[in-house]
BAGU-14430 format. One record per residue: x, y, z of N, C-alpha, C in turn; residue in three letters. Coordinates in pm, 1 decimal. Layout:
# residues N
<r n_u="X" n_v="Y" n_w="Z" ca_u="X" ca_v="Y" ca_w="Z" c_u="X" c_v="Y" c_w="Z" aa="ala"/>
...
***
This chain:
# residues 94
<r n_u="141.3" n_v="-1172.7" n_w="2788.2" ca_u="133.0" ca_v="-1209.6" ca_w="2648.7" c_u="247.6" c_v="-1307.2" c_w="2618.9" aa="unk"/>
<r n_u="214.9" n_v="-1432.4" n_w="2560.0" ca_u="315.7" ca_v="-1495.1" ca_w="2525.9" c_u="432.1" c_v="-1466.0" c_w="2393.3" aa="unk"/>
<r n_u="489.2" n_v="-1516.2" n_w="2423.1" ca_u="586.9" ca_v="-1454.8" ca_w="2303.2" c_u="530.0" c_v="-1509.5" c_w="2152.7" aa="unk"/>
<r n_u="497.2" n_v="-1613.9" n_w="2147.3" ca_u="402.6" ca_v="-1588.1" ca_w="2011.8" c_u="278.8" c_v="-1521.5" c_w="1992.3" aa="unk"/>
<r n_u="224.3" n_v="-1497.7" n_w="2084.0" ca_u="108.0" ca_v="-1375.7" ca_w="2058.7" c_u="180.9" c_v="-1238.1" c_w="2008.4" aa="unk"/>
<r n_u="255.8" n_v="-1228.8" n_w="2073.7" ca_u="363.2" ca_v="-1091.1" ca_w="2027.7" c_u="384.6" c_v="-1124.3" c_w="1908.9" aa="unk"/>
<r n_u="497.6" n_v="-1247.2" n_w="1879.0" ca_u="528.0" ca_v="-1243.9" ca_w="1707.8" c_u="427.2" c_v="-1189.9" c_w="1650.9" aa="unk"/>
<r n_u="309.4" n_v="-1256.5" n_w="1611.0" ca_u="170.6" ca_v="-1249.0" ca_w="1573.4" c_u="126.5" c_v="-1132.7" c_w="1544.2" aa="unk"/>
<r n_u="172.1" n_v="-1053.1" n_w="1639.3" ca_u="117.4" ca_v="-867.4" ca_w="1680.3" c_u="200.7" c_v="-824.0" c_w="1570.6" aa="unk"/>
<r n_u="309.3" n_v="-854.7" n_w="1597.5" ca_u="442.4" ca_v="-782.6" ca_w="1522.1" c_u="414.8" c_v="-834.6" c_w="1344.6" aa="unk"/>
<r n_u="362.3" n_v="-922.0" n_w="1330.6" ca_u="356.0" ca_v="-944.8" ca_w="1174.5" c_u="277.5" c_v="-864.2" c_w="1134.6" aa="unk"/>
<r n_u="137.5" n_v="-901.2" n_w="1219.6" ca_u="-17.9" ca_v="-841.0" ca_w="1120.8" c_u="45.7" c_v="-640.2" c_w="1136.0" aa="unk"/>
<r n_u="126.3" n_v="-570.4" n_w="1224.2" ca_u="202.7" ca_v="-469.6" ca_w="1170.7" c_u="257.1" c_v="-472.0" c_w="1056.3" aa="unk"/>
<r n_u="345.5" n_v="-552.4" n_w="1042.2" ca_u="417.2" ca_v="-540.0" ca_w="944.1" c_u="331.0" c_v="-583.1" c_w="807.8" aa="unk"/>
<r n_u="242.1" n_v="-642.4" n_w="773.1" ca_u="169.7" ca_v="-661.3" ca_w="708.6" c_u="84.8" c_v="-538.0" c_w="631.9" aa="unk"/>
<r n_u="39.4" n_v="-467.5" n_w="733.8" ca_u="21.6" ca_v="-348.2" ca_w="702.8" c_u="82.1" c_v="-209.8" c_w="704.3" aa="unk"/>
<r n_u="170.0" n_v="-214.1" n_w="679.6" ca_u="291.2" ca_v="-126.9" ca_w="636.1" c_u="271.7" c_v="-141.1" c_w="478.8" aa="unk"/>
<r n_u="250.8" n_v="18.9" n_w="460.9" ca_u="253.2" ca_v="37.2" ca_w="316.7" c_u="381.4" c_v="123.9" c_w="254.6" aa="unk"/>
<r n_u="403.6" n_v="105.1" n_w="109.4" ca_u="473.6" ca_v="170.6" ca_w="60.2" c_u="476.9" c_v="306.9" c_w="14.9" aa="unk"/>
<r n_u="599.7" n_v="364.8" n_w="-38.8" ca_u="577.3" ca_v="520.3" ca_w="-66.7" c_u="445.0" c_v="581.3" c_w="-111.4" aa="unk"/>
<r n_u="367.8" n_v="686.7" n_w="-103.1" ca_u="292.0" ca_v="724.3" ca_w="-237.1" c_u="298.6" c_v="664.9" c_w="-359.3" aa="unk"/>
<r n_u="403.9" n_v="740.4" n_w="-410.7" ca_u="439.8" ca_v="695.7" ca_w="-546.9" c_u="467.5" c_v="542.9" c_w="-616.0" aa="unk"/>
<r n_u="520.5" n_v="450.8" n_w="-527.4" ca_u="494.7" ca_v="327.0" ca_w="-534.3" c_u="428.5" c_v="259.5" c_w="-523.7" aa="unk"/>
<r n_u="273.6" n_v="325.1" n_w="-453.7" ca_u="200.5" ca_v="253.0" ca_w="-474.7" c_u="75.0" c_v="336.6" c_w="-626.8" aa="unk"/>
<r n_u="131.2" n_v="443.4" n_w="-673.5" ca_u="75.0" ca_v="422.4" ca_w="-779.4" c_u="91.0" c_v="359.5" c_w="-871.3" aa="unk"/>
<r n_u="251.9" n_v="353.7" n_w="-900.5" ca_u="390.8" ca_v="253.2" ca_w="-980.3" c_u="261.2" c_v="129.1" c_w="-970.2" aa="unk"/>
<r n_u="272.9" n_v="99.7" n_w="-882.8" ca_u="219.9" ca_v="-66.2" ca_w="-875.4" c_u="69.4" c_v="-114.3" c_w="-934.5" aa="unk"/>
<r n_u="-30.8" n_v="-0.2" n_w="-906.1" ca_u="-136.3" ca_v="11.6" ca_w="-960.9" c_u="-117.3" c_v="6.7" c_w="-1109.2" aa="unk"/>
<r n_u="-77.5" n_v="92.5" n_w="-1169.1" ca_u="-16.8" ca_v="81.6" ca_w="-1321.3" c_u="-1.0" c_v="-23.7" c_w="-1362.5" aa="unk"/>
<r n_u="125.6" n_v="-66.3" n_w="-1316.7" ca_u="150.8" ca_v="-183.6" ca_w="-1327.5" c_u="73.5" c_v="-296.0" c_w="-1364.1" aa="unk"/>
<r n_u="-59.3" n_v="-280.7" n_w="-1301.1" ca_u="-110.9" ca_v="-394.7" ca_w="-1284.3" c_u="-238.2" c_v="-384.0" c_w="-1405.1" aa="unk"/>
<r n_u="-255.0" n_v="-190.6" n_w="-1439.5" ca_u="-337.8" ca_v="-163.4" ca_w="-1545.2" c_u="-453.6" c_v="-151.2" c_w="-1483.0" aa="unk"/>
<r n_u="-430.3" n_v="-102.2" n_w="-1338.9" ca_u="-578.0" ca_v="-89.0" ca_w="-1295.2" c_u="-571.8" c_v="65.3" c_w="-1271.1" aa="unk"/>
<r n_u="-688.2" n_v="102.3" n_w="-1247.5" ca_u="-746.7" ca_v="288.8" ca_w="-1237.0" c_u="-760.5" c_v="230.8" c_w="-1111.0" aa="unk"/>
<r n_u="-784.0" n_v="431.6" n_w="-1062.5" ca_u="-773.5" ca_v="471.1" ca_w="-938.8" c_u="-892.6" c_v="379.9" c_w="-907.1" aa="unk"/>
<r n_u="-982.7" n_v="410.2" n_w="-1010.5" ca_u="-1172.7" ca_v="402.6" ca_w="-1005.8" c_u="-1151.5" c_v="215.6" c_w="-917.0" aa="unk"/>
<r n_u="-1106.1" n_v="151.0" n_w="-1004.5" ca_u="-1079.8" ca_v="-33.4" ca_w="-965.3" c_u="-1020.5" c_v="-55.6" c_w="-844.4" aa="unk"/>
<r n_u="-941.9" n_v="16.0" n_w="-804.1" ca_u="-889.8" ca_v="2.7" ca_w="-643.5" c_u="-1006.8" c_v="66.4" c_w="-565.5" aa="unk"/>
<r n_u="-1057.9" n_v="141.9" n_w="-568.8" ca_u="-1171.7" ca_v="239.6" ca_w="-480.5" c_u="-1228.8" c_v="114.9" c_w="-493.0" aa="unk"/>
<r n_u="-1309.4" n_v="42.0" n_w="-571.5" ca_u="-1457.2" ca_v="-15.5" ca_w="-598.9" c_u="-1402.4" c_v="-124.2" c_w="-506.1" aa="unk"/>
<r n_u="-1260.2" n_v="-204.8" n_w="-532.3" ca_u="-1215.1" ca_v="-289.0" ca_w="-432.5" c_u="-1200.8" c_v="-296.7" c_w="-325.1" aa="unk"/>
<r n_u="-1200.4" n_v="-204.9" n_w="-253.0" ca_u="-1099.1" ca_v="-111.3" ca_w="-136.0" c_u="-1279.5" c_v="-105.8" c_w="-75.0" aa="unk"/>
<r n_u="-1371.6" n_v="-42.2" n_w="-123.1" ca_u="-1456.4" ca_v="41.5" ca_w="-18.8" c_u="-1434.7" c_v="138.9" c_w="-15.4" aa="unk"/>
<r n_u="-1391.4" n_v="254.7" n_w="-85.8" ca_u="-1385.2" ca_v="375.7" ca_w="-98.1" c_u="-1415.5" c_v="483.5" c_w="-223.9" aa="unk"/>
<r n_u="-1448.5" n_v="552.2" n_w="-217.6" ca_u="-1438.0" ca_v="683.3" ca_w="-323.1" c_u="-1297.0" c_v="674.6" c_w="-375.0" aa="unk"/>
<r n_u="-1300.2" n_v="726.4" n_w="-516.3" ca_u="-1219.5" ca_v="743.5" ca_w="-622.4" c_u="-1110.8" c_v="842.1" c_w="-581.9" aa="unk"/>
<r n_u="-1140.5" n_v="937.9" n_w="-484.8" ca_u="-1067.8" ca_v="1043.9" ca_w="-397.4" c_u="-975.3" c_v="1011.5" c_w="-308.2" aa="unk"/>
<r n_u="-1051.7" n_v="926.3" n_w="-248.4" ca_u="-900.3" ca_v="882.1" ca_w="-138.9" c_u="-838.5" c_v="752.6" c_w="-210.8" aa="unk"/>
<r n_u="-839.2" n_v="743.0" n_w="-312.2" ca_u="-708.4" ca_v="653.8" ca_w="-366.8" c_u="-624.5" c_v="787.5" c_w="-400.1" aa="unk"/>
<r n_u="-715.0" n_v="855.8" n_w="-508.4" ca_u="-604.7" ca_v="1003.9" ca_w="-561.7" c_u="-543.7" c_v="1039.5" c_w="-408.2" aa="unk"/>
<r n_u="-582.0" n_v="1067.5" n_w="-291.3" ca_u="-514.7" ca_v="1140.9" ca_w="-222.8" c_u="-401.7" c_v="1059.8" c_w="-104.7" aa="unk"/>
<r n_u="-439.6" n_v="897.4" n_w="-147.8" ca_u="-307.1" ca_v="812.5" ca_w="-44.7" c_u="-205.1" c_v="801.1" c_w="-184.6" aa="unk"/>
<r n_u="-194.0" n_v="800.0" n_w="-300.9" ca_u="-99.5" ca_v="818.4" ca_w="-390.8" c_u="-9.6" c_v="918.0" c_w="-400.8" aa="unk"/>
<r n_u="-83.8" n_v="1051.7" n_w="-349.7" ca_u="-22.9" ca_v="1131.5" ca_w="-356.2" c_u="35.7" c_v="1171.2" c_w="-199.7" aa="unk"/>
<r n_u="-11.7" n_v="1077.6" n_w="-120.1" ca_u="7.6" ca_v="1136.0" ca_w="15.4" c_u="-4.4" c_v="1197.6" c_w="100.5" aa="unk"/>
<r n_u="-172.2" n_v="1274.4" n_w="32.2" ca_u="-254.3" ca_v="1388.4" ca_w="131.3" c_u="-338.8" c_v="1307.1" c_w="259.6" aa="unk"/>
<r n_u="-315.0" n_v="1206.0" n_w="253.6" ca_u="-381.6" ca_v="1121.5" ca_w="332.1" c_u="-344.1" c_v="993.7" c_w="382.2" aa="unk"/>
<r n_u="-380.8" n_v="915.4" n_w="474.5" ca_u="-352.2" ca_v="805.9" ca_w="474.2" c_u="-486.6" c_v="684.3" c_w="528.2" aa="unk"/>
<r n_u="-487.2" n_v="573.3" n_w="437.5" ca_u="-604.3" ca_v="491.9" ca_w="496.7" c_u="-635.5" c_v="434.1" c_w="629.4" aa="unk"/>
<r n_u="-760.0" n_v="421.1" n_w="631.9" ca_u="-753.9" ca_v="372.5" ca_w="784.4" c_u="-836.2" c_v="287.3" c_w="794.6" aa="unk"/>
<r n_u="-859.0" n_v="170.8" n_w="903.6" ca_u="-921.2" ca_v="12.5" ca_w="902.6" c_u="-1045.9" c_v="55.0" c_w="889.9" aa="unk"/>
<r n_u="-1123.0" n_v="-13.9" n_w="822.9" ca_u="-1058.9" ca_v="-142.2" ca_w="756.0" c_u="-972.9" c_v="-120.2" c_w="632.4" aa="unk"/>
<r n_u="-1037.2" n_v="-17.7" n_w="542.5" ca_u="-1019.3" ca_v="-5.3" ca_w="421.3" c_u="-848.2" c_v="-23.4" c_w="415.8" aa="unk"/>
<r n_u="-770.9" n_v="25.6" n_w="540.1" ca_u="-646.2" ca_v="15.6" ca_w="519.3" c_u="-590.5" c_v="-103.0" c_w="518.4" aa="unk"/>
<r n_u="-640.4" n_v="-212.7" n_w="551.7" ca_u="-608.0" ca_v="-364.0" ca_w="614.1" c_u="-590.5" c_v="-383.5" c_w="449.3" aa="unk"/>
<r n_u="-789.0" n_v="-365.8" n_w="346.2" ca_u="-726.0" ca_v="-417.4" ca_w="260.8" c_u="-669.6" c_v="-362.0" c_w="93.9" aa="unk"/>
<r n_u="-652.2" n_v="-221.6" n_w="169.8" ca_u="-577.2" ca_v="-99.4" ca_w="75.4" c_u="-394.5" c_v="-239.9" c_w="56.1" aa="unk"/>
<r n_u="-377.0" n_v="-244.1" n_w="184.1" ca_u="-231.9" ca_v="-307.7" ca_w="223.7" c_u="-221.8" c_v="-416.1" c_w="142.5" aa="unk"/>
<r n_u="-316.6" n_v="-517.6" n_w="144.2" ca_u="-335.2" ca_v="-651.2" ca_w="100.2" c_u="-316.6" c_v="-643.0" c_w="-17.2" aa="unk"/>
<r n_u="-375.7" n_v="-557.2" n_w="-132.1" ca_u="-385.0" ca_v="-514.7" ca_w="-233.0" c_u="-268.9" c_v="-465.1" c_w="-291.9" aa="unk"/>
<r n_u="-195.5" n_v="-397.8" n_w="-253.0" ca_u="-40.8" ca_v="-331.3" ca_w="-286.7" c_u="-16.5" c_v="-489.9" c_w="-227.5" aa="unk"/>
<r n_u="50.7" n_v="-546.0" n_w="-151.7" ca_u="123.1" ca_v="-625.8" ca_w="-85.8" c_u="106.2" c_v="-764.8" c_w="-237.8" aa="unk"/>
<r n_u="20.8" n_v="-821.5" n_w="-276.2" ca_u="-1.7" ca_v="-882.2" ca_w="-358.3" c_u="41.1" c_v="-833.1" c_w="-511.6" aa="unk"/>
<r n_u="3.4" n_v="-694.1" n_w="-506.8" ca_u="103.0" ca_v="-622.7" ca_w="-677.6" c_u="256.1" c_v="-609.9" c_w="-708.6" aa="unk"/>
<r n_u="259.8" n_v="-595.4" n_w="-510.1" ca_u="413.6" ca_v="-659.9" ca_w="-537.0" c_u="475.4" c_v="-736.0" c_w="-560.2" aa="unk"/>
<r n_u="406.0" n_v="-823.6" n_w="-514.7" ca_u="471.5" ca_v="-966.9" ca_w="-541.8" c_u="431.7" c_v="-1030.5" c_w="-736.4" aa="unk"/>
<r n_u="353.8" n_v="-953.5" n_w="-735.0" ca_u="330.1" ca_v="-940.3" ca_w="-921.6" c_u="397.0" c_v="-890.2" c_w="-1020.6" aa="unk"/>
<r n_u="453.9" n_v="-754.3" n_w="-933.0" ca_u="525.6" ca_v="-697.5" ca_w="-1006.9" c_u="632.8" c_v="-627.4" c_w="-954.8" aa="unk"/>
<r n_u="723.9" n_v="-704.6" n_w="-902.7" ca_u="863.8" ca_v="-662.8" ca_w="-781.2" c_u="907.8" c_v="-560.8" c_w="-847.5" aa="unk"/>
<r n_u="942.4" n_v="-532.2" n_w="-1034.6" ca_u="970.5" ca_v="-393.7" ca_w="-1018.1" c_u="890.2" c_v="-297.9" c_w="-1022.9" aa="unk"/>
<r n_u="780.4" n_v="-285.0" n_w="-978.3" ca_u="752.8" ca_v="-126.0" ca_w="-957.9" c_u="739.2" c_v="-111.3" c_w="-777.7" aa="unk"/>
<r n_u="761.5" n_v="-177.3" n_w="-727.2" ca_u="751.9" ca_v="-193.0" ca_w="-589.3" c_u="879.9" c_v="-174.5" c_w="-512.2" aa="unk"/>
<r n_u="976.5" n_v="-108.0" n_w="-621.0" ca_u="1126.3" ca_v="-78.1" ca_w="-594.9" c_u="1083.0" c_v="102.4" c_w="-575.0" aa="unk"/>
<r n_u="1130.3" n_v="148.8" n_w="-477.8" ca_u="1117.4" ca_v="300.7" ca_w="-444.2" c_u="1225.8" c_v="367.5" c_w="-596.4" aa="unk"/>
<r n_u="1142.2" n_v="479.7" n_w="-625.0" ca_u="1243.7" ca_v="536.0" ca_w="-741.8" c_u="1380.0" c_v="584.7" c_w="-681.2" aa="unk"/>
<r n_u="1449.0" n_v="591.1" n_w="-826.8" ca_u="1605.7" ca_v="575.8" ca_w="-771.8" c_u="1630.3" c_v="744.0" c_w="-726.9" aa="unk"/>
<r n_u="1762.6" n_v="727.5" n_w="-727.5" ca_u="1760.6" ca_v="884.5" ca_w="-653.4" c_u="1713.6" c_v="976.1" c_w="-568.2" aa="unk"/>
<r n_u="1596.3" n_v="901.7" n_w="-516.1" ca_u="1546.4" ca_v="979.5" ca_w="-400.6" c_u="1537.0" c_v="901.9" c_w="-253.4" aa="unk"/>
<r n_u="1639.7" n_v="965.4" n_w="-237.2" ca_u="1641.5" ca_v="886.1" ca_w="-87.0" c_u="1551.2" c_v="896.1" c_w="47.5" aa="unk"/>
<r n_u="1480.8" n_v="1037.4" n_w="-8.4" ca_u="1361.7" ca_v="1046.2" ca_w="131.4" c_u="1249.6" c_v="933.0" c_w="75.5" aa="unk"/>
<r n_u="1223.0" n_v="901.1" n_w="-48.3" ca_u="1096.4" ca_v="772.0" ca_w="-76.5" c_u="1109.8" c_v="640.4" c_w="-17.7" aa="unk"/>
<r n_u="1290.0" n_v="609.6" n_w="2.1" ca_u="1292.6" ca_v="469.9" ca_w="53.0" c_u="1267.0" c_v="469.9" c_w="203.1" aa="unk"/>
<r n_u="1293.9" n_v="584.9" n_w="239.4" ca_u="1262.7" ca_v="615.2" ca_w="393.7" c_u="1097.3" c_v="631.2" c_w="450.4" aa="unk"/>
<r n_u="1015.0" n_v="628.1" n_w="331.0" ca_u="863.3" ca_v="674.4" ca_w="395.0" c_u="788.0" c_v="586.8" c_w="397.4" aa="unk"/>
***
């Protein structure tokens, strides 16, 4: 593998790296959308948004590619809710 095929590897990871639970409900808010508007976007039931917010779950491809895309773009909309809440230091870690 050349070393830019690797970079490459190493981004579309990092790309999909999502944020806390809770930040990514923060961000949904934010943006004034329901659980219901991310599901209909996403490809999923209204359930597994409730349960990757809360963290009983976690998405998986595709839906996760563009669960990611979706947060990744609210952040950049709305940098503060995409800040882990203060005082808790296990959220900035997850």
């Amino acid at each position: 593998m050349s070393e830019l095929e690797a970079l490459k590897r190493v981004d579309a990871l990092l790309d999909n790296v999502l944020p806390p639970p809770r930040v990514r409900a923060r961000l949904r808010l934010a943006a004034g959308l329901t659980q219901k508007d991310v599901a209909d976007a996403v490809g999923v039931q209204r359930l597994a948004v409730v349960r990757w917010e809360l963290g009983q779950s976690h998405p998986r491809r595709p839906h996760r590619d563009a669960y990611a895309h979706l947060l990744q773009r609210l952040a950049e909309r709305f940098p503060h809710a995409a800040e882990p809440p203060k005082g808790n230091a296990d959220a900035a870690l997850r």
